[in-house]
Steps between C-alpha positions, in 0.01 A plus 500: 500500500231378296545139671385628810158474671225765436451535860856462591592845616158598624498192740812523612522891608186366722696233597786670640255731663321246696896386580580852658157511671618131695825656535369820704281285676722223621730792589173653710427136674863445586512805688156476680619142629855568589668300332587344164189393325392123498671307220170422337451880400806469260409168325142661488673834321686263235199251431304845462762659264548173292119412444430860391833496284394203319100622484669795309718280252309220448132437640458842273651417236319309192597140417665524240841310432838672647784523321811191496653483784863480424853447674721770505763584192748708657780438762343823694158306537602144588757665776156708649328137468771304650585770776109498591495100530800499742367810706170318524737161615692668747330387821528104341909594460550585865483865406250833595165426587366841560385710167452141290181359371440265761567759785088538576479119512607238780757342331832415745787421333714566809651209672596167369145435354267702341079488554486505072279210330784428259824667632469366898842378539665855363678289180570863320639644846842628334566782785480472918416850555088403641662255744750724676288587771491741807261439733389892643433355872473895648547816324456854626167640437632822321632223280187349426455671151371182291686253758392373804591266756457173384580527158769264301656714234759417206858582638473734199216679570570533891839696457297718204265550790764584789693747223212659423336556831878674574492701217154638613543572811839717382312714236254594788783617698434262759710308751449154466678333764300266803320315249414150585520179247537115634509256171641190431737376194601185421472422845659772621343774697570875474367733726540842602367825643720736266423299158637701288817603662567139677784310304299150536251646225787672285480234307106534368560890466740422219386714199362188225620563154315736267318213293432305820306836578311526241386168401568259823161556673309269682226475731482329819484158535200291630550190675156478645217240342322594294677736301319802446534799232800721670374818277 
């Protein structure tokens, strides 16, 4: 450990202190205003975290040369390289765009053309997964846990949704028949008062593979101008 900063540990126990002081905070402000907490808090919390992060690593540290930087030798740590690079690609391949690195920004890649400098007409889009859409036109307002009316969701994530909203409402021991949803697909529309139990939404209740599960997740898609950050 003798690489590391003088100040390294010090700084950074403050650091993460000051993190879980904006944490219980944002937590007391979202429920004073009823509702979720303006988007700015979050990129506020991360521009926070990463200035004091890098006060504690480097502004603190003396200038003195760092060691070579050098590529990896082993299999095991150009796989972890390689894997990182296409996770950090994966909204430019058609792929999840919630949990990457460019999920706090304003970058669209859904649709035939993309708002990127470089990237606008989607040349690395491998996958079609952003650009099959359902348009939520009404949804029940029990329903309304991180959905509203409105919203255009991935067809993946909108049958994760409807699945998991079912699956809720069953652990609680709770009927959940009468509930209304009206949404369109590919120029179709499906409504119904029994959602759930109506066999013109059978097939978005569908249980999505295992890996679809855990790594297919998107957020909803913004067709408004100018784009502005979803998170």
């Amino acid at each position: 450990l003798s690489g590391i900063p003088r100040h390294f540990w010090g700084d950074a126990a403050v650091v993460f202190v000051m993190f879980e002081f904006l944490v219980q905070y944002m937590r007391f402000y979202d429920e004073r205003s009823e509702g979720e907490p303006p988007f700015v808090q979050a990129e506020v919390g991360m521009v926070f975290f990463c200035f004091a992060f890098v006060w504690g690593s480097i502004y603190r540290t003396p200038n003195v040369p760092g060691p070579k930087v050098t590529y990896p030798k082993t299999w095991f740590g150009k796989a972890v390289i390689l894997f990182f690079a296409f996770f950090t690609w994966n909204p430019y391949f058609g792929l999840r765009s919630t949990g990457v690195l460019t999920m706090f920004s304003n970058l669209q890649t859904e649709g035939p053309t993309s708002n990127h400098l470089l990237l606008g007409s989607n040349p690395l889009k491998l996958f079609s997964y952003q650009d099959d859409w359902v348009y939520i036109k009404e949804i029940d307002e029990r329903l309304q846990f991180k959905r509203y009316d409105g919203e255009i969701l991935p067809r993946v994530q909108f049958d994760m949704f409807l699945h998991r909203m079912k699956e809720e409402w069953a652990e609680e021991g709770e009927e959940c028949h009468d509930m209304y949803a009206w949404v369109e697909y590919k120029n179709e529309t499906y409504e119904s008062n029994d959602v759930f139990y109506d066999p013109a939404f059978a097939e978005f209740l569908e249980p999505r593979p295992y890996w679809q599960r855990k790594y297919m997740l998107f957020r909803a898609v913004e067709i408004e101008e100018p784009k502005t950050c979803t998170w």
